[in-house]
C-alpha positions in Angstrom: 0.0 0.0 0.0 1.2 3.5 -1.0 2.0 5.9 2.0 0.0 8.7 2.1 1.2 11.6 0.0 2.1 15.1 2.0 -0.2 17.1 -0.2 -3.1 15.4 1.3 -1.7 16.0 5.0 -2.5 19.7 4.2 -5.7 21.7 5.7 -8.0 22.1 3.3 -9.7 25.2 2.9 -12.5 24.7 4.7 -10.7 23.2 7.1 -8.2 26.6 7.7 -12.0 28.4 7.1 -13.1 26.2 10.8 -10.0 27.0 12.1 -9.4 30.9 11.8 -13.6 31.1 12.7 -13.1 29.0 16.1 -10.2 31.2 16.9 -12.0 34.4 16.5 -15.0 32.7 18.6 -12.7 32.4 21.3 -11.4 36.3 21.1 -15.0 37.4 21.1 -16.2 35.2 24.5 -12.8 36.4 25.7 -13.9 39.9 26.0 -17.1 39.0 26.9 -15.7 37.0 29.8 -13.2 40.0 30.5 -16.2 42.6 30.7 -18.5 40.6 32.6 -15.8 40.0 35.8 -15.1 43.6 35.4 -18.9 44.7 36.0 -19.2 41.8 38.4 -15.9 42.0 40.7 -13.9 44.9 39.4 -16.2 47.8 39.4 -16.7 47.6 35.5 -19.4 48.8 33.6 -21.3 47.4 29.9 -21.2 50.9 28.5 -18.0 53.2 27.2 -17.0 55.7 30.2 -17.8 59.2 28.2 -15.3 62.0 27.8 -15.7 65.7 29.4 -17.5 66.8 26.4 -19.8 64.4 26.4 -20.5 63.4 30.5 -18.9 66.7 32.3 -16.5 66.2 35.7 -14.7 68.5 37.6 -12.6 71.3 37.0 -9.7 72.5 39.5 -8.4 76.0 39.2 -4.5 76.3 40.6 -3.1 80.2 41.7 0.4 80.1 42.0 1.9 80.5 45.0 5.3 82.9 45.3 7.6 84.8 47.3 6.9 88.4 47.8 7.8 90.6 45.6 8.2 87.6 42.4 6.3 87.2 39.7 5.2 84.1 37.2 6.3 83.8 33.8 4.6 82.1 30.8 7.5 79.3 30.5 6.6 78.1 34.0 3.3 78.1 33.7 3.7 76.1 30.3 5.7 73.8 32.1 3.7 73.1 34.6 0.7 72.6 32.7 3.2 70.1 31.2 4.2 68.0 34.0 0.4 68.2 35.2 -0.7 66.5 31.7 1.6 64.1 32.2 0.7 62.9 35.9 -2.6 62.5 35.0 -2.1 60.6 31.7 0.1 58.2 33.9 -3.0 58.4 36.4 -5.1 56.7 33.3 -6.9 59.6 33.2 -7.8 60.1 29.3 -9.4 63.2 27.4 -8.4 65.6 30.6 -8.3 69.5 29.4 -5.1 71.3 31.1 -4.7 75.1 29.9 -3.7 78.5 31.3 -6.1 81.3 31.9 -4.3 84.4 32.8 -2.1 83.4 35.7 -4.1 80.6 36.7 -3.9 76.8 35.7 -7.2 75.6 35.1 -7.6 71.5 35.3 -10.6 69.9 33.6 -11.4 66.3 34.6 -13.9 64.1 33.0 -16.3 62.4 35.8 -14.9 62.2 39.7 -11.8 63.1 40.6 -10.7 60.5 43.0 -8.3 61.3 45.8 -5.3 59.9 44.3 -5.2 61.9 40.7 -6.3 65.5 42.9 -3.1 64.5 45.0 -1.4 64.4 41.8 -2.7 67.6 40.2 -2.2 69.5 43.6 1.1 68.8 45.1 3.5 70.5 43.5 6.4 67.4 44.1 9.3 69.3 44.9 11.5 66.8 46.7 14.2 68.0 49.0 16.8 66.3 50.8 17.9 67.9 53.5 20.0 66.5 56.7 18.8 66.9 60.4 19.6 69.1 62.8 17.2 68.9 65.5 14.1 66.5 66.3 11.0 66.6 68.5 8.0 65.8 68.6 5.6 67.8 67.5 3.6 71.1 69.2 0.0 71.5 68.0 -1.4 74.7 69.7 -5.2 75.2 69.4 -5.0 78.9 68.3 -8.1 80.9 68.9 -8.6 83.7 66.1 -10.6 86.2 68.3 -7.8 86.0 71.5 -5.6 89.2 71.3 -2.0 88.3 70.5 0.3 87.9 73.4 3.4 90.6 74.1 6.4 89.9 72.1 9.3 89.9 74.2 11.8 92.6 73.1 14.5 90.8 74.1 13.4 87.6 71.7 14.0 90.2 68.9 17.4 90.2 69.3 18.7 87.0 69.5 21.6 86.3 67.0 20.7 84.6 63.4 24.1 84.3 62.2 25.9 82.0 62.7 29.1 82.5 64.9 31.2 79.8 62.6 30.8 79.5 58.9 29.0 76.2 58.8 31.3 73.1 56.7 28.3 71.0 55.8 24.4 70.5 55.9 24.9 69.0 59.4 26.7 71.2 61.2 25.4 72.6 64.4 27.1 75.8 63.8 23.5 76.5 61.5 21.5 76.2 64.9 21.6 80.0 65.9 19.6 81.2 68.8 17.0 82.2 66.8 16.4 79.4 64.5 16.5 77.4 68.1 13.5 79.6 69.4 11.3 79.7 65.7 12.0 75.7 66.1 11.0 75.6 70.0 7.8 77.7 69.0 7.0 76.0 65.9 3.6 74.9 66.0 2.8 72.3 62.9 -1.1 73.1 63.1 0.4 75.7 61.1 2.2 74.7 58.6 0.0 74.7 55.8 0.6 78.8 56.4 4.1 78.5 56.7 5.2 78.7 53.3 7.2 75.9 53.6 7.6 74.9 50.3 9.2 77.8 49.0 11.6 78.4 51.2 15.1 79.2 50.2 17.9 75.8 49.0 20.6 77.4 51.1 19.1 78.5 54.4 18.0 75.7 57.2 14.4 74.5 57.6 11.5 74.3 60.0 9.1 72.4 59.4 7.0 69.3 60.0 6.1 65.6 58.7 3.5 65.0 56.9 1.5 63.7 59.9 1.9 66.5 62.0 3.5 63.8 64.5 6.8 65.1 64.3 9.0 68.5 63.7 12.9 69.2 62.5 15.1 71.8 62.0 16.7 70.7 59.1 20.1 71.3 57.2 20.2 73.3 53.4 19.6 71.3 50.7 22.2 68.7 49.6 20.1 66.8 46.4 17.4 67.7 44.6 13.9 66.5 43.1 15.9 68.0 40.2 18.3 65.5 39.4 15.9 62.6 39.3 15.9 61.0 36.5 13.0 57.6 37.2 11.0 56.6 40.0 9.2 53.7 40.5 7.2 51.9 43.2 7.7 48.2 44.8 7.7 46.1 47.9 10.4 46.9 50.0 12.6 43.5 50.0 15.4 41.9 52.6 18.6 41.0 51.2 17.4 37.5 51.0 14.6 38.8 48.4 11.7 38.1 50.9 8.9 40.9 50.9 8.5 43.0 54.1 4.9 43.7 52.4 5.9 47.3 53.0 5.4 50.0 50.2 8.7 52.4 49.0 9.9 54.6 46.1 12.8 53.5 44.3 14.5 56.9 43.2 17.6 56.8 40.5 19.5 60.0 40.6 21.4 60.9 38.1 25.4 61.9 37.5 25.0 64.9 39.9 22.3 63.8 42.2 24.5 60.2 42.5 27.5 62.4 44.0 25.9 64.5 45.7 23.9 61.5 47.8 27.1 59.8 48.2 28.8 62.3 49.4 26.2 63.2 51.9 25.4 59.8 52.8 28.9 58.8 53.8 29.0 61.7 56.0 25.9 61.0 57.4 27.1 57.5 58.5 30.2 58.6 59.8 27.6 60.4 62.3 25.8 57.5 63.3 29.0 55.6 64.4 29.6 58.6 66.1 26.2 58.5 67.9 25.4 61.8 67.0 21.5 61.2 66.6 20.1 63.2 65.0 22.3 64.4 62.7 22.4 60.7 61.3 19.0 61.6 59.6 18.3 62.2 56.3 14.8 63.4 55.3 12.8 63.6 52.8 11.1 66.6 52.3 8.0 66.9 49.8 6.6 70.2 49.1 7.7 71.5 52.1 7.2 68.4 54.6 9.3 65.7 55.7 8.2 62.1 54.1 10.4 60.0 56.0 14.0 61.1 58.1 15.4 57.9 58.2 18.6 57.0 59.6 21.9 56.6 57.2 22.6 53.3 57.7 25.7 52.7 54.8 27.0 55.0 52.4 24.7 54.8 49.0 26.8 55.7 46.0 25.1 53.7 43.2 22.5 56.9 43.1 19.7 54.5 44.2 18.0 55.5 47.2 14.5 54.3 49.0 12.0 56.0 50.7 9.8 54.3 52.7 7.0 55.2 55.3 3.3 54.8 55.6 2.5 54.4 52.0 -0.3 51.9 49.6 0.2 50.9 46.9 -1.9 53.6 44.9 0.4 56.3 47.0 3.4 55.2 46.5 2.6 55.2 42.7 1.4 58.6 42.9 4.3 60.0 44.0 6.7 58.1 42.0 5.0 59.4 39.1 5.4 62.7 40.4 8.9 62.5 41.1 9.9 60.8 37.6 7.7 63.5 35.6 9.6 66.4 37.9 8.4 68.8 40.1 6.5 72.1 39.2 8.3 75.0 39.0 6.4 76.8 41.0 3.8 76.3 44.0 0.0 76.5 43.5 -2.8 76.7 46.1 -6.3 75.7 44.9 -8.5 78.6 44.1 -11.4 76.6 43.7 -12.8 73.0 42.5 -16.3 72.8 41.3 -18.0 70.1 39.2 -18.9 71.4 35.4 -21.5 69.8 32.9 -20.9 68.3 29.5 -19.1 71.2 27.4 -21.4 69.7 24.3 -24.5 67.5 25.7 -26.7 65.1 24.2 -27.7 66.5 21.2 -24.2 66.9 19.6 -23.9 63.1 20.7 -27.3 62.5 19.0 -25.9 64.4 15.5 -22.5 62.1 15.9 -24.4 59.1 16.0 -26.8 60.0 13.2 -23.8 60.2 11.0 -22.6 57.6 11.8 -25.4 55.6 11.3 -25.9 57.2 8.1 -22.4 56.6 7.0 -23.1 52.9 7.8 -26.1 52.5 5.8 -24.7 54.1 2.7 -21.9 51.7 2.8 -24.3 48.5 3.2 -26.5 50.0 0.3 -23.7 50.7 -2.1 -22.0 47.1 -1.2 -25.2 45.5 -1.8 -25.7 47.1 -4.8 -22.1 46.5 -6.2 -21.9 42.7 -4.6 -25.1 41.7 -4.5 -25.3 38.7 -2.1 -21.3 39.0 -1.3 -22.0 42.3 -0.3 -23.6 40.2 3.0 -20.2 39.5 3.8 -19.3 43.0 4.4 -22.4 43.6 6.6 -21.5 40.3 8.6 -17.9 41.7 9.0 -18.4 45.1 9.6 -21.1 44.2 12.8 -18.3 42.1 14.0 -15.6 44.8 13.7 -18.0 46.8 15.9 -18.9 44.3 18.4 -14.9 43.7 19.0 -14.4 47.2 19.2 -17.3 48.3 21.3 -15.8 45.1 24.1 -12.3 46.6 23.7 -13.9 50.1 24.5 -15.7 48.9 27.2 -12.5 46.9 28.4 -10.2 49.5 28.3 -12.4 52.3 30.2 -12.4 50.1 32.8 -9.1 49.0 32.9 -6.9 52.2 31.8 -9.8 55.1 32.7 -9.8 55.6 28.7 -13.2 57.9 28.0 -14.6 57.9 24.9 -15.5 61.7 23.6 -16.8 63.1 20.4 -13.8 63.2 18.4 -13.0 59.4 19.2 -16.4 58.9 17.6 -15.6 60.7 14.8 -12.5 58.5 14.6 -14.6 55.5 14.8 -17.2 56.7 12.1 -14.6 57.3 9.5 -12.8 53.6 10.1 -16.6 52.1 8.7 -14.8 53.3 5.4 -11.6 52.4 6.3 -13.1 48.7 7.3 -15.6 48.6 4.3 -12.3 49.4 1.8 -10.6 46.7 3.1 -13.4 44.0 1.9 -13.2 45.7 -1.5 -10.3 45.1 -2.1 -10.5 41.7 -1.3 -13.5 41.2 -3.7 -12.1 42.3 -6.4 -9.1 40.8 -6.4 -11.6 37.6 -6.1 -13.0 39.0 -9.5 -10.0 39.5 -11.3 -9.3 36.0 -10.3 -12.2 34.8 -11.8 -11.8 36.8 -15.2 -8.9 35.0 -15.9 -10.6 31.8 -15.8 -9.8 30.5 -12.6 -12.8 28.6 -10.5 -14.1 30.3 -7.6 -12.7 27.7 -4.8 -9.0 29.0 -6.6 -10.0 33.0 -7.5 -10.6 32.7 -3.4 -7.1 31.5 -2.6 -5.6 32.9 -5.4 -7.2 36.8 -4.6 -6.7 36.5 -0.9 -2.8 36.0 -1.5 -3.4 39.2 -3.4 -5.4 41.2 -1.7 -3.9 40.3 1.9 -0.5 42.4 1.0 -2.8 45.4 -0.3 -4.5 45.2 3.0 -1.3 45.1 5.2 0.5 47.8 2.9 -2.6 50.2 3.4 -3.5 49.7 7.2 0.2 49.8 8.6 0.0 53.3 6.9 -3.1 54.3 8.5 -1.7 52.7 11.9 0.9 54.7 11.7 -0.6 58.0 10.5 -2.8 56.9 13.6 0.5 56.4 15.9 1.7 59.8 15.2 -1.1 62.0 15.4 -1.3 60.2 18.9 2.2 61.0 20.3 2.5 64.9 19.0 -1.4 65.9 19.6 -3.1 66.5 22.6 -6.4 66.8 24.2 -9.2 65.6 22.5 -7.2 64.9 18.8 -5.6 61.8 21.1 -9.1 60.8 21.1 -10.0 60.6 17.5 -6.0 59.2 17.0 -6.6 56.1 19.5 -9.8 54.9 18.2 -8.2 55.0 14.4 -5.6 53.1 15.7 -7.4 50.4 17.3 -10.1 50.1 14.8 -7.3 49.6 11.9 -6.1 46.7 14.3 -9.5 45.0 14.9 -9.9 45.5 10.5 -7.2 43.1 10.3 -8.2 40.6 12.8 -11.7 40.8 11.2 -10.3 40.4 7.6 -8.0 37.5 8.5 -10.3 36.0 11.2 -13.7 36.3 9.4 -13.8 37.9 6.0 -11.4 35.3 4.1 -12.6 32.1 5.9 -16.8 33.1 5.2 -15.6 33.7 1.4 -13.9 30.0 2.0 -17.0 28.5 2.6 -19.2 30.4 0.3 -16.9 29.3 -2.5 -18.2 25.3 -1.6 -21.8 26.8 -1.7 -23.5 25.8 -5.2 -25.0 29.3 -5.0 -21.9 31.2 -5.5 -19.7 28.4 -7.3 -22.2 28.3 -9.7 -22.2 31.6 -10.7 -25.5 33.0 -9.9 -26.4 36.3 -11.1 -27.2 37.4 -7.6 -23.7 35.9 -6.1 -22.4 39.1 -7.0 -19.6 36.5 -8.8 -20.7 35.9 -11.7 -18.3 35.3 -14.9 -20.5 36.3 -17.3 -21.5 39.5 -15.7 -17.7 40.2 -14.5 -16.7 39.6 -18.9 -15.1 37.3 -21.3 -13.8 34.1 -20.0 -9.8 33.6 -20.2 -9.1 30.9 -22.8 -5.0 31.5 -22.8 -2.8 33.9 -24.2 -4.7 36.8 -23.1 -7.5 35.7 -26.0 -10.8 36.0 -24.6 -13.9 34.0 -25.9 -17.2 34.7 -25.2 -20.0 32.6 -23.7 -21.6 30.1 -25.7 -25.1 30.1 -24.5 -25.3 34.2 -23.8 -27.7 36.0 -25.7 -26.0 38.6 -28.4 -27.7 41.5 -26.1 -26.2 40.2 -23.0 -23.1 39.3 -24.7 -22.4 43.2 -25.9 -23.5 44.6 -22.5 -21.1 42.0 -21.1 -18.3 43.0 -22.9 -18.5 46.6 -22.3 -18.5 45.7 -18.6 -15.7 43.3 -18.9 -13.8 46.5 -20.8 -14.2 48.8 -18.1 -13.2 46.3 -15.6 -10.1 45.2 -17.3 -6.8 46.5 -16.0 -4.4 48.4 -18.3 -2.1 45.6 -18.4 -5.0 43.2 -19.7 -5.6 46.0 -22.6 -2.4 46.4 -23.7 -2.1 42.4 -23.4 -4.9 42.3 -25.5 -4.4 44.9 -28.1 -1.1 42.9 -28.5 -2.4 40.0 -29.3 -5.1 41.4 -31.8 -2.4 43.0 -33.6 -0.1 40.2 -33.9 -2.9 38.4 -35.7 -3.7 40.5 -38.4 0.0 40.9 -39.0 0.1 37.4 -39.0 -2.9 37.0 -41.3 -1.5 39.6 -43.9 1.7 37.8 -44.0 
């Protein structure tokens, strides 16, 4: 008995048809199945969050906050609008509006602001590192507005604020004057919100508190800056066996400058501690103003990779690594005022959008069932599951990355029904050409897919990345209409590969289309001449004379100009030969 041959080990057609259908079954329950846990355990929802435009939110209006007698400039308040974009993009908070008006930055957020991205839109994240001088706890005085000042002692007035020494270093007790001892003895950090903190001046000593109002420091000038950060991220803090402590840090990576300076200060610092000379073996942290953490120098750090730890989750320690990798503001703000705004459009613009759309989508279905005829069903079919993936994927992602869907992101999703559609057509024809040169339709299937499936790549990768770019350089709402191009070009491949080639797989086993029927929207008679070799075309037999001229008018118009100049070739070459 003869061994199987190889070329009957293949898939068949239909078989590859099954195959690419089960697998795109599988991607559409796996949506489902993702969107149903998120409404069911993850706080999800079966409907697109909507944009500002569309839904309204909150806006937040930030005044900066100066020294006396300075002034803001436009290039800071660019920048910080800036950095404030980009903490609340890394938030994944999508279609926020972040502009100037007059001196003022005014922050527009679709839907509720939660705690964690006003934390980030607020605090300015200028990071400090200062070493410390003294340490107490800390003095909360309940101040009552309407008692009548006490009588400042005259002699308090004159106590000495130089210091007697020029100070060597950041921890040198020759900063701790007799005055800075009394404003640190009186400090009371009820207060320090008023206190101005976080503008104080880089090369004088600080007093000040910890964010908890537990503790107060006099602290040194500062040795490292927010400045030279160059990336921050979050983790578990671990022991040097790799177990988790199930505590929460910031990693912080300095760069050239920030790594010497942190070396240098750190090896001093620990020189102190073997000394005993608590607490000038602290460190701290200080955050706009307040001191994170002051923890203890316990080695020398010269790789430029500190930690800070304290009481931080997850979602905090996040916050203010983004903060510190995306640099602190130039300048301080206060919050004027935060009040919740309405949709800047409302239904009715939503109502026009969808209209067109809807329009858009019904002209295509009429003009592909009047081109195609019944293969025009295909398009339909694929183009309602094209929306069904993306409208999952939307659904997915506002859940899962905050994305909002606004009216310029259905704009973008109204033109890809073209974009889709123009994919299918050129898949058909290349089908057709297929079948004018005489091939049967099982083979013009195969044959035009091979075809049409480099046209399809070719055109999308240039409207994925036409989509890619107008994502990275634009912002606001045009990132909108630039991410839902993007991801509908993606799902028109998936759909084409996954759907649109296997269905015309199977149709082509189907004695309605294989056959030809008129209505198939594949018919060889209607399409022209059939190919007999040699780019000579014969007519049909059994066609009526009419049908036969109307025929080959069509087949005329469809021909390509290769086929015509094939063709003209051939005629002429037989009446030379004839004459001869």
């Amino acid at each position: 008995m003869a061994a199987p041959s190889k070329r009957s080990s293949r898939p068949t057609p239909v078989r590859k048809a099954w195959r690419s259908l089960s697998w795109l079954g599988v991607i559409i329950a796996g949506l489902f199945a993702i969107n149903a846990a998120g409404v069911i355990w993850g706080g999800g929802s079966w409907t697109p969050k909507l944009a500002l435009d569309l839904e309204g939110g909150t806006q937040i209006i930030l005044a900066p906050k100066v020294e006396t007698g300075q002034s803001v400039s436009q290039e800071q308040l660019d920048q910080a609008v800036s950095i404030i974009r980009q903490r609340v993009d890394a938030s994944g908070v999508a279609e926020a509006e972040i502009n100037t008006e007059g001196s003022n930055v005014v922050v527009r957020i679709p839907g509720e602001l939660d705690d964690q991205t006003r934390a980030r839109i607020e605090s300015s994240a200028k990071l400090e590192l200062r070493a410390v001088l003294l340490a107490d706890a800390a003095t909360n005085q309940s101040i009552d507005p309407s008692a009548s000042p006490e009588p400042t002692d005259p002699a308090a007035e004159e106590l000495e604020s130089t210091p007697t020494t020029e100070p060597t270093d950041g921890s040198d007790p020759a900063w701790i004057t007799p005055a800075l001892q009394a404003e640190f003895d009186d400090f009371d950090c009820s207060t320090l919100d008023e206190a101005a903190t976080n503008v104080a001046p880089a090369d004088e000593p600080l007093v000040t508190c910890d964010v908890s109002r537990t503790a107060k420091y006099l602290l040194g000038p500062v040795e490292a800056s927010g400045e030279n950060i160059v990336d921050a991220t979050n983790g578990m803090v671990t022991t040097q066996t790799g177990a988790s402590t199930g505590q929460w840090a910031v990693n912080i990576q300095f760069d050239e400058k920030g790594t010497e300076d942190f070396a240098e200060v750190s090896t001093r610092l620990f020189g102190l501690q073997s000394q005993g000379a608590s607490p000038r073996d602290q460190f701290a942290f200080v955050l706009d103003g307040a001191v994170l953490t002051a923890p203890q120098m316990n080695g020398a750090i010269t790789d430029g990779r500190p930690q800070i730890t304290g009481s931080f989750t997850q979602e905090s320690s996040k916050s203010l690594a983004d903060q510190l990798k995306f640099g602190a503001l130039p300048i301080s703000f206060t919050v004027q005022s935060s009040d919740t705004i309405s949709a800047t459009l409302g239904t009715s613009q939503l109502q026009s959008g969808l209209v067109a759309g809807l329009v858009g989508l019904i002209l295509v279905v009429i003009y592909t069932l009047f081109q195609y005829r019944a293969l025009g069903s295909v398009t339909i079919a694929s183009l309602a599951i094209a929306a069904l993936i993306t409208y999952l994927m939307i659904t997915i992602l506002s859940w899962r990355e905050g994305y909002r869907l606004s009216l310029a992101g259905i704009a973008g999703l109204i033109v890809a029904i073209g974009f889709t559609a123009d994919s299918f057509i050129i898949y058909f024809e290349r089908v057709r050409d297929e079948l004018r040169d005489g091939r049967p339709l099982v083979g013009a299937v195969e044959a035009g897919w091979k075809r049409a499936f480099r046209t399809v790549l070719a055109s999308k990768a240039t409207n994925l990345l036409a989509a890619i770019v107008l994502f990275i350089l634009a912002v606001g709402s045009v990132k909108g209409f630039a991410y839902t191009l993007g991801l509908t070009t993606i799902i028109d491949v998936v759909v084409v590969i996954l759907f649109t080639h296997p269905m015309l797989q199977l149709l082509a086993q189907t004695r309605f289309f294989s056959s030809g029927n008129p209505w198939s929207g594949l018919d060889p008679n209607a399409l022209g001449a059939v190919y007999r070799g040699r780019a000579e075309f014969r007519k049909p037999v059994t066609v009526p004379a009419s049908k036969v001229a109307s025929s080959s008018k069509e087949a005329q118009k469809r021909q390509t100009i290769a086929e015509r100049k094939a063709t003209a070739g051939v005629g002429s070459g037989t009446s030379e030969g004839k004459e001869s």
